[in-house]
N, C-alpha and C positions, 0 to 999 in steps of 0.2 A: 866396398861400395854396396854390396848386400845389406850389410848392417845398418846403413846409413840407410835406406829406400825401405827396408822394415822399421826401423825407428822411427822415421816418419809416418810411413804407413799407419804405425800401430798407435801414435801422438794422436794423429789426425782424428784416425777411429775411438779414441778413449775423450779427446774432447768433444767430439759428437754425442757419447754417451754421458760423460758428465754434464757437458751441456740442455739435453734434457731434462734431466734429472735439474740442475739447479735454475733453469730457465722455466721451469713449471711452479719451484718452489719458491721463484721471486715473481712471477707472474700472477701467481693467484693462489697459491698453496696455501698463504698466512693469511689470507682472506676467507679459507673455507669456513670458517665457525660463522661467516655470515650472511653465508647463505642460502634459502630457504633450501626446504628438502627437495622440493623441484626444480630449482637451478641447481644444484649440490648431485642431483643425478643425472641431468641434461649434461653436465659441465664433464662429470665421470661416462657418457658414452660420449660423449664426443671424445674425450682426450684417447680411452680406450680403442675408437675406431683408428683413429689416428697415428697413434704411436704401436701398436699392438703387433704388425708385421714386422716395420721398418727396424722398432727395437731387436728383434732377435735376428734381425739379418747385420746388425753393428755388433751384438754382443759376442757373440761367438770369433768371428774373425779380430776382434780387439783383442779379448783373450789368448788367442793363439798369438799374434803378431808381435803381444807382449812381452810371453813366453819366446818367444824366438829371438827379438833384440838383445832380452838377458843372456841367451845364449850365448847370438854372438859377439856379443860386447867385448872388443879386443883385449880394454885394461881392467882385466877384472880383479879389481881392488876390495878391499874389504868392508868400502862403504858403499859402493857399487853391488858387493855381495846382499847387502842386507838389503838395501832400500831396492831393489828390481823386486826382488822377492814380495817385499813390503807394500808397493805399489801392486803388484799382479793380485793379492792377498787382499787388498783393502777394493778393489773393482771389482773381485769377485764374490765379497762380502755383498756389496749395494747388491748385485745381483740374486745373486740367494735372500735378500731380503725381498727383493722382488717379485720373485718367481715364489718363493715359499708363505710368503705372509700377504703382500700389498694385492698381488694378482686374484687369487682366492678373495680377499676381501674385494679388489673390484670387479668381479666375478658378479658377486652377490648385490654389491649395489647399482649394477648397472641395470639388473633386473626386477629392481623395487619400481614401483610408481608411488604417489602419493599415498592409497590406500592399503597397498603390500607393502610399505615401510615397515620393519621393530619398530618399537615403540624406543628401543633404546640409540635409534638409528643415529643420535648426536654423540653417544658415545664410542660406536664403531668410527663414527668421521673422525672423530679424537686420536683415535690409534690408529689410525690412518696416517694421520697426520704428523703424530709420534714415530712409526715409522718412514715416513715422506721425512723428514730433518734428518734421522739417524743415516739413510740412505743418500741422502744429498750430500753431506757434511762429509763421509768415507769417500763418497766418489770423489769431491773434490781434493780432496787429501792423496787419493790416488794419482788424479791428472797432475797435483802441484808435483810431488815426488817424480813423476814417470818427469814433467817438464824439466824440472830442477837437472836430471840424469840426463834428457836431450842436450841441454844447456852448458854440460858438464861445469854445472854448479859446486861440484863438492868433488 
């Protein structure tokens, strides 16, 4: 019963975090090249005020709870072996891309205004934005796998 109320648990929490991540980058993510440098930083403190607690209070217990269902995952099979591993592996990639590259970079543009912009300030959104895909695209890869294992898909 344990296993079962942590796999959920940790389902629930890992589409909460995926769901960010690809609810931001079908909302307006593939929009950002169009627009101006003052909504383009309006748009990055709002998101920043917003998501900026609540994300780290989902990431860490998603992680753990992950970690724990693989545990105790009764039938632990050899595809089950790789893919918990895999799933735990590819959420905590989005993250480390988060916390090491996208945060730093929103760091810095939440604090431009039109005048303190770089001059290359459309190039930083670009990697940005290159980042925001790679980030979206793992996590989702992560929640199908982790679902696919709730599912007992495979």
């Amino acid at each position: 019963m344990a296993f079962y109320i942590t796999q959920f648990a940790a389902l629930s929490l890992l589409f909460l975090l995926s769901g960010v991540f690809w609810g931001s980058w079908l909302s307006i993510g593939r929009s950002f090249h169009e627009f101006p440098l003052s909504e383009f930083v309006h748009i990055a403190q709002i998101i920043n005020r917003n998501l900026g607690v609540s994300m780290r209070i989902i990431s860490i217990p998603c992680i753990i709870l992950m970690i724990l269902s693989a545990w105790l995952f009764p039938q632990k099979g050899f595809v089950e072996f790789l893919l918990y591993p895999c799933s735990i592996l590819l959420i905590i990639s989005a993250l480390l891309i988060t916390v090491l590259i996208e945060v730093p970079m929103n760091n810095k543009i939440i604090s431009w205004t039109t005048e303190s912009a770089p001059l290359n300030w459309k190039d930083i959104r670009k990697r940005w934005q290159f980042y925001n895909d790679i980030r979206t695209l793992i996590s989702l890869l992560s929640f199908l796998i982790f679902t696919a294992l709730y599912l007992k898909l495979f």
